[in-house]
MARTORNU-828910 format. One record per residue (C-alpha): residue number from 1; residue in one letter; x, y, z. Coordinates in Angstrom, 1 decimal. Layout:
# MARTORNU-828910
  resi  resn    east   north      up
   NUM     A       X       Y       Z
...
//
This chain:
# MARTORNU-828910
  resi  resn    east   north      up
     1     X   133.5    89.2   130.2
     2     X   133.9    85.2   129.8
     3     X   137.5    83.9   130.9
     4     X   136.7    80.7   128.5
     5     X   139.1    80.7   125.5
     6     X   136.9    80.9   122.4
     7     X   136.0    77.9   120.9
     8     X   136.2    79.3   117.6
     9     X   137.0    82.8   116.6
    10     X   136.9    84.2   113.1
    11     X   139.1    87.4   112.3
    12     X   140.2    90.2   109.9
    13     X   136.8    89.7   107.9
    14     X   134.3    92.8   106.9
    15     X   131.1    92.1   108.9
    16     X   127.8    93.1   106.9
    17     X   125.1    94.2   108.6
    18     X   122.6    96.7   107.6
    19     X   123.9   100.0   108.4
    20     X   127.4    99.1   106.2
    21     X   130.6    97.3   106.4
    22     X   132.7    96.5   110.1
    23     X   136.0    95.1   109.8
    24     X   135.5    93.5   113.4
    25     X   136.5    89.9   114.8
    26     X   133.7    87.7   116.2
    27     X   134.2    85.3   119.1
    28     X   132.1    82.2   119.8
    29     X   131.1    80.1   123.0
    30     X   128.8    77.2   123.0
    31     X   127.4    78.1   119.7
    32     X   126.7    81.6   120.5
    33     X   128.7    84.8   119.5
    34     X   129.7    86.1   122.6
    35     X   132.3    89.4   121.7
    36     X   132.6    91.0   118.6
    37     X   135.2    93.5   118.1
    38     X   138.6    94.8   117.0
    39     X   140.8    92.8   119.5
    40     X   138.9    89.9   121.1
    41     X   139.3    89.5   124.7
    42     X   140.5    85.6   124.7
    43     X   141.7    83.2   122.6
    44     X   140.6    80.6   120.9
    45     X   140.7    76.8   120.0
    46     X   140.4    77.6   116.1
    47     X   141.0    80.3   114.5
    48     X   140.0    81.2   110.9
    49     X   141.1    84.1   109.5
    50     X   139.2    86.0   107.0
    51     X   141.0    88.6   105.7
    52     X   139.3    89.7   102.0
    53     X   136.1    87.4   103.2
    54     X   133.0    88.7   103.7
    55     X   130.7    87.4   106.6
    56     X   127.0    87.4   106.5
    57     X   124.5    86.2   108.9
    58     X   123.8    82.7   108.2
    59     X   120.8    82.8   105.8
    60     X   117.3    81.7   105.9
    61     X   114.7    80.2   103.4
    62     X   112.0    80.2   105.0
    63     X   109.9    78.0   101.9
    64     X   111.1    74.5   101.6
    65     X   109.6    71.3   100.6
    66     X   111.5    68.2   101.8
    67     X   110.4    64.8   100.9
    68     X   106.5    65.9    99.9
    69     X   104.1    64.3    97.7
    70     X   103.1    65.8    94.7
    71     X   100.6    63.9    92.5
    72     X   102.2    60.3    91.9
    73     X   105.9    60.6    93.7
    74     X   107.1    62.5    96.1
    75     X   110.2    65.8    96.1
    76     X   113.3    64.0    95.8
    77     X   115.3    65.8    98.5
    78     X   114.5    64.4   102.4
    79     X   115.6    66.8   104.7
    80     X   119.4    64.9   105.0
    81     X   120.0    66.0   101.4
    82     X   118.0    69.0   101.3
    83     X   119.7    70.5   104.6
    84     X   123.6    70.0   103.1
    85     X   122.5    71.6   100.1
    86     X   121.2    74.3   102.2
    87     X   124.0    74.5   103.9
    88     X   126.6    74.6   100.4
    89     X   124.4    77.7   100.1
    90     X   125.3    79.6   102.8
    91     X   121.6    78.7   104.0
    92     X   121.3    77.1   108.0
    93     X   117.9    77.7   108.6
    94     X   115.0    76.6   106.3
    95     X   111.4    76.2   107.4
    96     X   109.3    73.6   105.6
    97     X   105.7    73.0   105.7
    98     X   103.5    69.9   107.1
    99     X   101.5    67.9   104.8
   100     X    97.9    67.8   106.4
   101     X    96.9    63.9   105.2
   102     X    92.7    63.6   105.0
   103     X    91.4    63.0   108.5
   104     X    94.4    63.5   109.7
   105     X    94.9    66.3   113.2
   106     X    97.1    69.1   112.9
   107     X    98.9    68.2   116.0
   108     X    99.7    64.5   113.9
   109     X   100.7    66.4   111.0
   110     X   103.0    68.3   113.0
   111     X   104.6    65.0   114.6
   112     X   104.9    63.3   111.7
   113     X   106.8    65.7   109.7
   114     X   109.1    66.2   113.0
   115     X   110.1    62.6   112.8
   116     X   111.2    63.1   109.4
   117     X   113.5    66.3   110.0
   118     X   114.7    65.5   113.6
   119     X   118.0    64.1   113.8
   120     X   118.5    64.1   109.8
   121     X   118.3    68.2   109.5
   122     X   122.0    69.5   108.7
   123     X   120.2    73.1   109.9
   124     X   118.2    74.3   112.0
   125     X   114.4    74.5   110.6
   126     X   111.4    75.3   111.6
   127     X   107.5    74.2   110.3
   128     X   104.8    76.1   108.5
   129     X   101.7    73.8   109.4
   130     X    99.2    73.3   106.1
   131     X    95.7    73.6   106.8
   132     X    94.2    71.4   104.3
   133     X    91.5    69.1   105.6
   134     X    88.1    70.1   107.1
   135     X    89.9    73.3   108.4
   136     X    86.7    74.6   110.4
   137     X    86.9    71.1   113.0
   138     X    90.5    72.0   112.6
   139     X    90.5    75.3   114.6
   140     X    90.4    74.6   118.1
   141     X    93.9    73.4   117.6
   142     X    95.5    76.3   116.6
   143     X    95.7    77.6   120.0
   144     X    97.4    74.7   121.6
   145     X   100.0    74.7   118.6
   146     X   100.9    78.4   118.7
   147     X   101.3    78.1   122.2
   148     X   104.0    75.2   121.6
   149     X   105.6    77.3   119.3
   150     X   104.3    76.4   115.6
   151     X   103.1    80.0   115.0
   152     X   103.2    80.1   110.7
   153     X   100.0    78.5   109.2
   154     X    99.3    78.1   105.7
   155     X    96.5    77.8   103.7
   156     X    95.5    77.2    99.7
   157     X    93.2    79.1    97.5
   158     X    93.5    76.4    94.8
   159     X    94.5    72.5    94.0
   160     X    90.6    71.6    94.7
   161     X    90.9    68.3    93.2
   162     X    94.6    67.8    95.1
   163     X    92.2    68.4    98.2
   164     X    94.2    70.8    99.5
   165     X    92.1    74.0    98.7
   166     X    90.0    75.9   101.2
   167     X    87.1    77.8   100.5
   168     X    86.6    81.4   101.5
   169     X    84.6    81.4   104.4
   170     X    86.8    79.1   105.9
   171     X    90.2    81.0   104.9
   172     X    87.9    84.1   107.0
   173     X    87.9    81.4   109.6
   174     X    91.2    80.3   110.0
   175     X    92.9    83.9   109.5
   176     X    90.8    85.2   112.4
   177     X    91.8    82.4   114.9
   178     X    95.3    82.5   113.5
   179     X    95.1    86.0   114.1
   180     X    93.6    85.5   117.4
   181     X    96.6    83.9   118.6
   182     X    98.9    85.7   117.7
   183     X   100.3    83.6   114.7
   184     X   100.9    84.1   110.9
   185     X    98.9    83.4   108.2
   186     X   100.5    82.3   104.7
   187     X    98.8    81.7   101.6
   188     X    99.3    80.1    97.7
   189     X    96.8    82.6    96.1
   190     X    95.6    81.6    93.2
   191     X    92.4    82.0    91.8
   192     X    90.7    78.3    91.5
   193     X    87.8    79.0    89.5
   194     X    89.9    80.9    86.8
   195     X    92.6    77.7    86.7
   196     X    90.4    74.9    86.3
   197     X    88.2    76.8    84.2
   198     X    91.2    77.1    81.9
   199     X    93.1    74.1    82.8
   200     X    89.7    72.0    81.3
   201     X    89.9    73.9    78.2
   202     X    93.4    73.9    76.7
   203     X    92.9    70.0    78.2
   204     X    89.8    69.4    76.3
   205     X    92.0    71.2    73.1
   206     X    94.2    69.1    73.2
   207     X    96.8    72.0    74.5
   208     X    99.2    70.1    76.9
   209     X   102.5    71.2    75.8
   210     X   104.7    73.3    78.8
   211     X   103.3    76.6    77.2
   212     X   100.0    76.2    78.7
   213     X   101.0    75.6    82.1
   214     X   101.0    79.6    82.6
   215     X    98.7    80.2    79.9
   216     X    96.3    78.2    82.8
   217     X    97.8    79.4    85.6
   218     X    97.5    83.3    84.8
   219     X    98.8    86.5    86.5
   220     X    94.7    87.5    86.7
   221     X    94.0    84.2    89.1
   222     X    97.1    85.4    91.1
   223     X    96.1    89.0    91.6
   224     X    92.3    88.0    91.7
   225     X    93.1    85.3    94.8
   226     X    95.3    88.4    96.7
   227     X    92.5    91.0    96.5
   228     X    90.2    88.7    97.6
   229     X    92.2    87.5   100.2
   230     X    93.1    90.8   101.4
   231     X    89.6    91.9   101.4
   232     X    89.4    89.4   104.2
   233     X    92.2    90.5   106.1
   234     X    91.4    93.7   106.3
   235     X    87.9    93.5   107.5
   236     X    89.7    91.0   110.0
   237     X    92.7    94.0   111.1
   238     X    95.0    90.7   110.5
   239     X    98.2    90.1   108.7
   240     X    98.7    87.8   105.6
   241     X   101.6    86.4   104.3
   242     X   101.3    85.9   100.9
   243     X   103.9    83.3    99.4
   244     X   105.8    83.2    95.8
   245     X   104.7    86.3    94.7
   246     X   105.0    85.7    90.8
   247     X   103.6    88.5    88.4
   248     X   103.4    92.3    88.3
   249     X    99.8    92.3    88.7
   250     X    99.6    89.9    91.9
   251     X   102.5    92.9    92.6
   252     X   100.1    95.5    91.9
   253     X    97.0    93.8    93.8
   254     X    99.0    93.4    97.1
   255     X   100.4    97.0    96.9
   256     X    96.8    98.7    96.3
   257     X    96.0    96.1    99.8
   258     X    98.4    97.9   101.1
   259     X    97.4   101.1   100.6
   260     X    94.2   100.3   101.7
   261     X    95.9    99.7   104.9
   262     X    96.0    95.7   105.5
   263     X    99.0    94.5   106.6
   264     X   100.4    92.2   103.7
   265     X   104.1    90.7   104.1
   266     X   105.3    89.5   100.3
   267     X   107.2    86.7    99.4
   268     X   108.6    85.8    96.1
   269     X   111.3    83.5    94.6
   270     X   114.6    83.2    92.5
   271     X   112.7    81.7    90.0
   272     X   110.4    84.5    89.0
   273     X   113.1    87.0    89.5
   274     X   115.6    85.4    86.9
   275     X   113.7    82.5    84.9
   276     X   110.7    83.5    82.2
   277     X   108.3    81.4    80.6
   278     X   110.3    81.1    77.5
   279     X   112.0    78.1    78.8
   280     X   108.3    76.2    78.5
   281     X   109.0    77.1    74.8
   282     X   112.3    74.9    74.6
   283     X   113.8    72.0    75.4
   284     X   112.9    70.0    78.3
   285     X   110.5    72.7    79.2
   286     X   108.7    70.9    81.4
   287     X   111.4    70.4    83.9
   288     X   110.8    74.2    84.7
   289     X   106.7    73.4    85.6
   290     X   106.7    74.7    88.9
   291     X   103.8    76.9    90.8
   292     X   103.1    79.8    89.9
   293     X   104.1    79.6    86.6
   294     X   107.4    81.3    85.3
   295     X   105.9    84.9    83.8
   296     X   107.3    87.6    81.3
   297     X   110.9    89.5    81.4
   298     X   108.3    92.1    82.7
   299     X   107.2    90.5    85.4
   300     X   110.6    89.8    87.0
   301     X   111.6    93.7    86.1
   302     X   108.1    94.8    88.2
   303     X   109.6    92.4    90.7
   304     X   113.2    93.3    90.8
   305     X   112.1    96.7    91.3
   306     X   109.6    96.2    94.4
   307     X   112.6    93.9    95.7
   308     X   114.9    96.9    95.7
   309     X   112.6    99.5    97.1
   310     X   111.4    97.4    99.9
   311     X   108.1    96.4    98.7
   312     X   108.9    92.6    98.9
   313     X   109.6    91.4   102.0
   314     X   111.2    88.1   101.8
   315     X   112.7    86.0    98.8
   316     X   112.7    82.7    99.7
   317     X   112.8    79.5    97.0
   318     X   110.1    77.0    97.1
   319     X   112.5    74.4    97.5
   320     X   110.5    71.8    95.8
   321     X   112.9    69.1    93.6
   322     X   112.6    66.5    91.3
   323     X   114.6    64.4    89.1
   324     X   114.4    64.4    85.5
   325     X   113.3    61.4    85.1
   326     X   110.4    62.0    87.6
   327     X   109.6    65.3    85.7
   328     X   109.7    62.8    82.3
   329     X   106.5    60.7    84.4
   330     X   103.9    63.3    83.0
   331     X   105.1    62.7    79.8
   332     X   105.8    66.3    79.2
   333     X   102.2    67.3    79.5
   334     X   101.8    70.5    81.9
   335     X    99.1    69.1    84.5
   336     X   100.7    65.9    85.0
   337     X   104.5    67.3    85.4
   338     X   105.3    67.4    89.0
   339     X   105.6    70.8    89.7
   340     X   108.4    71.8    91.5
   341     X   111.7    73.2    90.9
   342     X   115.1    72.8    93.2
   343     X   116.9    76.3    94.4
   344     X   117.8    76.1    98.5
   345     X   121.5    75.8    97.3
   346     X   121.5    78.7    94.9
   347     X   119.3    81.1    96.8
   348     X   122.1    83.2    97.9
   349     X   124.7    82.8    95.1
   350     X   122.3    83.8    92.1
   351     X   120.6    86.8    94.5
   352     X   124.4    87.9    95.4
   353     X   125.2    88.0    91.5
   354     X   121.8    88.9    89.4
   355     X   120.8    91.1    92.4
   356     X   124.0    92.8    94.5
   357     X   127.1    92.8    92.4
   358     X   124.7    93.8    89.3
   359     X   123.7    96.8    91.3
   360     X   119.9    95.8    91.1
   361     X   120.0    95.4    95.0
   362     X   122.0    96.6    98.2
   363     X   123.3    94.1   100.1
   364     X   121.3    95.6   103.0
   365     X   118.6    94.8   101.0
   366     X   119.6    91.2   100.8
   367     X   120.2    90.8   104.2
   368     X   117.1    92.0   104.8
   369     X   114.7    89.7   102.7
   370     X   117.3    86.4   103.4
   371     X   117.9    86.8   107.1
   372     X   116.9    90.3   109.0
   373     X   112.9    89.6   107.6
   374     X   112.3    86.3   107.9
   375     X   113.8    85.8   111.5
   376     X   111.6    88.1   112.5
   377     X   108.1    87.4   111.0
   378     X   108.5    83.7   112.0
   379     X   109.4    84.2   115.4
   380     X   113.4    83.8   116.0
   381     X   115.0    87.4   115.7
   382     X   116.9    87.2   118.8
   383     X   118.6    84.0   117.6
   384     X   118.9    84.5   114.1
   385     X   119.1    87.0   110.9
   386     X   121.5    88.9   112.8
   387     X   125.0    88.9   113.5
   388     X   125.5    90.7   116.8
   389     X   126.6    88.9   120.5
   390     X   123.6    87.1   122.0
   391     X   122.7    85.6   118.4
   392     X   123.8    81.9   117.3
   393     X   126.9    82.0   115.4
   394     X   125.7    81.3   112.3
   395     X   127.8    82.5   110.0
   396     X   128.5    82.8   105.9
   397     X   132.6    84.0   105.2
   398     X   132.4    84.5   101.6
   399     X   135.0    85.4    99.1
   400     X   133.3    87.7    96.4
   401     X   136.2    87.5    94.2
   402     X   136.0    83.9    92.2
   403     X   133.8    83.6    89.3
   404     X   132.4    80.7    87.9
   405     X   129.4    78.8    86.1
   406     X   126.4    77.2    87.9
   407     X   126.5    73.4    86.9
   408     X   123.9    70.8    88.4
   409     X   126.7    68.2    88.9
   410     X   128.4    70.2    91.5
   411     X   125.3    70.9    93.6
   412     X   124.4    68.6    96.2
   413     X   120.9    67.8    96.3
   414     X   119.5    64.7    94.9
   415     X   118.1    66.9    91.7
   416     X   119.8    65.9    88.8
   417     X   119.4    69.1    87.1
   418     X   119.1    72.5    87.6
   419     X   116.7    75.4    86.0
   420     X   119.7    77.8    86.2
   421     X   122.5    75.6    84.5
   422     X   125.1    77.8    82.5
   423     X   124.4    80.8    85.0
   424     X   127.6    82.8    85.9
   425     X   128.2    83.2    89.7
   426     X   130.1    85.8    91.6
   427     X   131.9    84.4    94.5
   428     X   132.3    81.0    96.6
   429     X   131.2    80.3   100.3
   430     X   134.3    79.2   101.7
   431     X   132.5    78.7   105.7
   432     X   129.2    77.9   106.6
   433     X   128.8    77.7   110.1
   434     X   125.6    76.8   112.4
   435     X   125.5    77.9   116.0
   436     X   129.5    77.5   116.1
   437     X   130.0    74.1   114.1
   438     X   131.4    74.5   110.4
   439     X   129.1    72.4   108.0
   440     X   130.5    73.4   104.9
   441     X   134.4    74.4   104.7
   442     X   135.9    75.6   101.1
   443     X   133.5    74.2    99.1
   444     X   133.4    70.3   101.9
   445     X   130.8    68.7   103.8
   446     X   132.3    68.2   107.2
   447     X   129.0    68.3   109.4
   448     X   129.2    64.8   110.4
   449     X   126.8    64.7   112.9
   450     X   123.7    66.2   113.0
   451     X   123.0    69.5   114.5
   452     X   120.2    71.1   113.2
   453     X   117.2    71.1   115.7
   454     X   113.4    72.4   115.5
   455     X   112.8    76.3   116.4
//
């Protein structure tokens, strides 16, 4: 047992964790929870109590795009904006991806998109690294880069003319040296062939209203890209991660994969869970263009449903903003829309309300799929996902009792809109804490230095 008084302590709050409730009090030293339980040993420079609060884990999206290019501009939230909207979330952890340029080494994507997160990160994050460009003279890196610690790759099965797409043979390729080294594989499935086939026609028809963004983007090239994929894996004995899991028949392709015995980790988002393709069909449509498509109120019932029986494995948001007026660029037509939607702020506020207080989810499910999951599959489970001593105090004390109504002018990302305006929330984060320093206190940004580093 330390002698050090604590230099934060936070009691009379109901722990959650997945085997239930603890009414316990949590001590912290140098940004790690050192004692947990019902009368701490020491005591400390701040106290907080939380008496009626609940205290989760701090959470993790681990599918964030910060400042990327997307046809003509680039997602309006660098990782200084993007990371205290994470943080206003209850989020202190987000991983983000590289962005591969042509000719351009792994290792210098890598670097570049560190100089862009490090010292302007609010959280702690960590990097997916895109393989995009000539992937086969790209392998012999992998290696190197999994033994520094970047173990998450991630591949595409479409954007062909975006140059970002792979082919098959080398997707075989880059899964078995992924695999090889012990690292993860992630992948956008979509079926290519199907999407530009279709994209070219409703073009060529003139068809170029919002509607026709899922009408070219279907739930066949989703599930057709994971049965393919997993074909591979399995051959390979090699896990795949697939990301933004949209439909019920991508759903239905990665469970028979499953069956068949490859190991297949899904992903989906809050998007497909609570937004339909109805909203292409009114106003301002096209701000919702974001990949996948939105599907049918059937879709988001298969997925609710897999969510809750374990059969999804992580919900994380494709954090990918724009402002209205850069979604207004395409001028509403469906392949020149930049396609992306903001959600890192709301991830665990609308998955709290639409999922645990409407009974559609246990919260051990949620902490499961937004903190217990992801820590683990990307590599930082005895840091993070968990609260329990050892772990950085990274913390969420939430108050489940206020209600009120999501409204873009009170996020705080530089979106100027959001797809879920009007929605009722349960509860308000009153803490958000990262390895002992309180970024976010009753509803203030007071993190103001910068202490988010690279896992």
């Amino acid at each position: 047992m330390h002698n050090r008084p604590f230099a934060l302590s936070i009691v009379n709050g109901d722990i959650q964790t997945t085997e239930g409730k603890k009414r316990l009090d949590i001590g912290i030293v140098d940004g790690k929870i050192t004692e947990i339980g019902s009368a701490l040993s020491q005591k400390a420079v701040r106290t907080i109590d939380a008496s009626g609060k609940l205290i989760f884990p701090g959470f993790i999206d681990a599918h964030t795009h910060m400042g990327i290019p997307i046809l003509s501009t680039q997602s309006v939230d660098d990782f200084e904006s993007g990371s205290i909207a994470a943080a206003h979330g209850g989020v202190t952890t987000i991983i983000d991806f590289t962005a591969q340029q042509p000719g351009q080494t792994l290792q210098a994507s890598v670097q570049e998109r560190m100089a862009k997160a490090e010292g302007k990160s609010h959280v702690d994050f960590g990097l997916h690294v895109n393989v995009t460009d000539q992937p086969e003279q790209r392998l012999h890196e992998i290696s190197e880069l999994t033994r520094q610690g970047f173990c998450a790759y991630k591949v595409f099965s479409t954007y062909r003319q975006a140059g970002m797409m792979i082919t098959w043979p080398e997707f075989r390729l880059v899964l078995q040296t992924v695999h090889k080294h012990g690292g993860l594989l992630c992948l956008h499935a979509e079926d290519n062939a199907q999407i530009e086939s279709q994209t070219n026609e409703h073009i060529k028809a003139g068809h170029l209203e919002p509607i026709y963004h899922p009408r070219s983007r279907t739930p066949e090239a989703e599930a057709e890209a994971i049965t393919r994929a997993a074909e591979i894996a399995g051959e390979l004995e090699a896990r795949l991660y697939i990301v933004h899991l949209s439909s019920k028949a991508g759903l239905e392709a990665g469970l028979i994969a499953r069956e068949q015995g490859v190991e297949l980790i899904l992903e989906t988002c809050p998007q497909y869970l609570l937004l339909s393709e109805e909203r292409y069909l009114q106003e301002n449509g096209h701000y919702c263009i974001t990949t996948p498509p939105l599907r049918t109120k059937d879709d988001q019932e298969a997925l609710w449903q897999a969510l809750a029986d374990g059969k999804i494995d992580v919900v994380a948001t494709d954090h990918c903003p724009f402002t209205m007026a850069q979604k207004e660029s395409g001028r509403k037509a469906f392949h020149l829309t930049p396609n992306g939607i903001p959600g890192v702020e709301t991830l665990f506020p609308l998955l709290y309300t639409y999922g645990v207080a409407k009974g559609r989810l246990s919260l051990k499910r949620l902490l499961q799929v937004l903190a217990l999951n992801p820590a683990k599959l990307f590599g930082f489970s005895d840091t993070k996902g968990e609260t329990k001593v050892g772990a950085d105090a990274d913390l969420i004390i939430f108050d489940p009792k206020p209600e009120r109504s999501l409204r873009a002018t009170d996020l705080h990302g530089n979106a100027d809109w959001s797809p879920y305006e009007g929605f009722k929330l349960i509860g308000n984060i009153d803490f958000s804490i990262l390895r002992g320093q309180i970024l976010v206190e009753k509803g203030q940004f007071v993190g103001s230095d910068v202490f988010g580093r690279l896992l």
